[in-house]
C-alpha positions, -999 to +999 in steps of 0.1 A: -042+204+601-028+225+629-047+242+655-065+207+666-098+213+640-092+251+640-106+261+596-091+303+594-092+301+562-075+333+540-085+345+502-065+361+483-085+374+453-120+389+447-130+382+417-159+362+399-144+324+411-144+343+451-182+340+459-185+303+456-154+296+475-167+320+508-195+302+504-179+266+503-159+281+531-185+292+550-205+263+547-180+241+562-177+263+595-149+281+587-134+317+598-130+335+568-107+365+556-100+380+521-072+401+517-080+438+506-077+444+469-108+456+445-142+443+451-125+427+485-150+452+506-180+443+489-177+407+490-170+411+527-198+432+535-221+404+511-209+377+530-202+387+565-163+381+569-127+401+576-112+422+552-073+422+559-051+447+548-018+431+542-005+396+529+014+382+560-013+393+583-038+379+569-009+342+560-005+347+602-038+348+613-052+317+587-045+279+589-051+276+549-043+300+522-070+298+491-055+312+462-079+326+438-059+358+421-044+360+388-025+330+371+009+349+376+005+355+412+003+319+426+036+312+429+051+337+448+023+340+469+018+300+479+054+304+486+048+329+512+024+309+525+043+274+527+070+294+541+048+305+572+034+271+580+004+275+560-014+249+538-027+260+503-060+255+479-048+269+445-072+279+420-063+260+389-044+270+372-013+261+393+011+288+373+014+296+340+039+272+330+049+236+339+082+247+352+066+271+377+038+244+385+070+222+401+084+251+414+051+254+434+046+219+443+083+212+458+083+247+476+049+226+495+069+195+494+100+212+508+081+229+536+062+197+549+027+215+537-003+204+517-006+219+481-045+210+468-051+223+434-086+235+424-101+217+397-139+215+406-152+199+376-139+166+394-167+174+419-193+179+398-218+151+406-219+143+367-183+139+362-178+114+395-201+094+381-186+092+350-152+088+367-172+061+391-191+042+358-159+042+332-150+007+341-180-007+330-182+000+295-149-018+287-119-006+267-117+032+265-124+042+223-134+080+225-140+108+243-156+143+241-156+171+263-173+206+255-174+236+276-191+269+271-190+298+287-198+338+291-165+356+282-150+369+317-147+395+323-117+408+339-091+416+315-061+401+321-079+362+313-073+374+273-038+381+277-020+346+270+015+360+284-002+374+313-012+338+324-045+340+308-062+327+275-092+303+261-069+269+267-050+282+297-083+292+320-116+272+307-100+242+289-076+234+311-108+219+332-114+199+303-079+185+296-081+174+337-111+151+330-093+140+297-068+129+325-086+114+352-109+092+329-080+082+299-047+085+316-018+097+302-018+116+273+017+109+242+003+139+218-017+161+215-027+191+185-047+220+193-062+252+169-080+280+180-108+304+158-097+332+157-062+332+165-052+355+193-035+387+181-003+392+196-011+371+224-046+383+233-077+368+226-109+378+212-139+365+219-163+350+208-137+327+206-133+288+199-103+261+209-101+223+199-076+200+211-075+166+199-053+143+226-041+106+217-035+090+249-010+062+257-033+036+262-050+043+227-079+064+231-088+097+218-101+124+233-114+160+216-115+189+239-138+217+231-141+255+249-162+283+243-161+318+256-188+337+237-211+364+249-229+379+280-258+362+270-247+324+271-260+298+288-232+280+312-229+245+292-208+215+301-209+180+283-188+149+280-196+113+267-174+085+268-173+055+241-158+021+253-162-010+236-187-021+251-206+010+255-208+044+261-216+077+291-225+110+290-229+138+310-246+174+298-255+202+322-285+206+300-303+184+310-296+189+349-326+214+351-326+252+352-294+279+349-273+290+369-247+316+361-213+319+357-188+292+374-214+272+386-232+242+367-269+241+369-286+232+405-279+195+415-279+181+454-242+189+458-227+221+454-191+212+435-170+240+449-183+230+490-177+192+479-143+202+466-131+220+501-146+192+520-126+171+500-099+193+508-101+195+548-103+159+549-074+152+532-060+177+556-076+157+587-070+123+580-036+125+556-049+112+528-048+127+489-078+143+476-096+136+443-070+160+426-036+164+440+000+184+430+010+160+403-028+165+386-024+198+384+010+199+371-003+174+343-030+194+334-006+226+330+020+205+313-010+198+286-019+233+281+020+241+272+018+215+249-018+226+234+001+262+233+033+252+214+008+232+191-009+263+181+025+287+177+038+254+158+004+242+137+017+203+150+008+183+169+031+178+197+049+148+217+046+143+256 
C-alpha cells in the first residue's frame, strides 16, 4: 500500500455521501484530509480532521485519494491522483459515460495503482447474503430491485448532461446488484415518469428498467426520488426454480436517513473501505472492482439511449 500500513487518506468532496465515508475512514484508523470546497470546514470541524487548500497538496500528503465530488470531476481528478503514486476509492459513479469509465480505469492500470469503485450496496449485510444464498435456490427466473429515496439535494444530481439524473446516481446501485447476482446483461429497456425536460429531472420522479440477461433471467429495476419526507427504502427478492430471497430495509428495524440503510451490526460504507485497504494489503480484488464499475455505467448508457430511443437496446 505504500508507506508500510501508513492509511492518509484524502477527500475530495463535501457533500451529503462525505460524512459516512470520514467516518468509515476514521473508524479504520486513518489520517484524514478533505480538500477545501463548500461545507469542507464544517465537516472538518464535525469530525476532527485537515482541511487542505489545494489539490496536489492534499494528492502529496495522502496514500489514497476518495473521490466523492460531482460525476464529471472523477476523471481528471483520479488522474491526478494515479499520476502522483496515489491509489483511488471512486464514488460510483465511475464517470458519466462508459468511454470515460475506461479512460479511468487504464489511466490506474497504466500507472501500476489500484482503482476501487464505490458501490456500497454490495456491503449491505442484506445484499451479501443474498449474493452468499443465490446458489441455493437453483436456476435464476426473476428479479426485483426497488430503491427509494429523498430527492438530493444538490443541484447538479437533476442535470443528466451534467453527470447527474434518476438512473445515472440512485439506479445505478440497482443495475450493480442486477449484475453481481444474474451476470451479464444482452438488453435492456428503460422509461422514466415524468420525463426530464431538457435534460433535467423533476422529482418526485420514477425510473424502471427491465434487463434480460444472457443466461435467461429477468430482472426489473425500480428508483424513486420523491420528497423530504421519505423514508430511505431498499428491497430486492430473487425467484429461482427452486425457490426464492428477499431482502427489504423495512423490516431491518428503525430509520436512518439519507445514504444509509436502517441500523444493522455492520456499517456498509466502513465494511466497504475495509474491503478496500485489504485488497490494498494483501493484493487481492475487492467485492467490486474497475471492470464492475465500468459495467454498471455501460448499463446506465444503455438505460439512457433506451429512454431518448423508447427501445429497448442491445449489449
Amino acid at each position: 500500500m505504500g508507506d508500510k500500513d501508513a492509511l492518509r487518506v484524502g477527500i475530495v468532496g463535501a457533500g451529503g455521501i462525505a460524512p459516512p465515508h470520514i467516518d468509515g475512514w476514521l473508524a479504520l484508523g486513518a489520517e484524514v484530509s478533505i480538500l477545501r470546497r463548500t461545507g469542507a470546514q464544517e465537516l472538518a470541524d464535525l469530525h476532527g480532521i485537515r482541511v487542505i487548500d489545494d489539490l496536489d497538496q492534499l494528492i502529496d500528503q495522502s496514500t489514497i485519494i476518495d473521490i466523492i465530488s460531482p460525476t464529471t470531476t472523477h476523471l481528471d481528478i483520479a488522474r491526478r491522483a494515479f499520476a502522483a503514486g496515489r491509489d483511488v476509492v471512486c464514488e460510483k459513479p465511475l464517470a458519466v459515460t462508459t468511454a470515460d469509465a475506461v479512460a479511468l480505469a487504464q489511466a490506474a492500470s497504466d500507472a501500476g495503482m489500484r482503482l476501487f469503485p464505490a458501490h456500497v450496496v454490495r456491503y449491505f449485510e442484506g445484499y451479501r447474503l443474498l449474493k452468499e444464498q443465490i446458489a441455493t435456490i437453483g436456476t435464476l427466473l426473476e428479479l426485483t430491485f426497488r430503491r427509494t429515496v429523498p430527492a438530493p439535494d444538490a443541484a447538479w444530481f437533476f442535470a443528466e448532461d451534467a453527470g447527474g439524473g434518476l438512473i445515472r446516481d440512485l439506479m445505478i446501485h440497482d443495475l450493480d446488484q442486477a449484475l453481481w447476482l444474474a451476470g451479464p446483461v444482452a438488453e435492456i429497456s428503460a422509461t422514466q415518469d415524468p420525463p426530464s425536460t431538457d435534460g433535467q429531472v423533476m422529482p418526485p420522479v420514477s425510473a424502471h428498467a427491465t434487463l434480460t440477461h444472457a443466461n435467461g433471467a429477468i430482472s426489473h429495476v425500480r428508483a424513486d426520488w420523491f420528497g423530504p419526507e421519505t423514508v430511505f427504502r431498499s428491497q430486492a427478492q430473487v425467484v429461482g426454480a427452486d425457490g426464492s430471497l428477499e431482502f427489504d430495509t423495512a423490516g431491518s428495524g428503525g430509520r436512518r436517513e439519507g445514504y444509509l440503510p436502517p441500523a444493522s451490526d455492520i456499517d456498509p460504507y466502513q465494511a466497504q473501505l475495509a474491503d478496500f485497504v485489504d485488497a490494498l494489503r494483501t493484493g487481492h480484488d475487492a467485492r467490486v472492482t474497475p471492470e464492475d464499475g465500468i459495467a454498471a455505467v455501460r448499463l446506465v448508457d444503455a438505460a439512457y439511449e433506451s429512454l431518448r430511443t423508447g427501445r429497448p437496446v442491445l449489449l
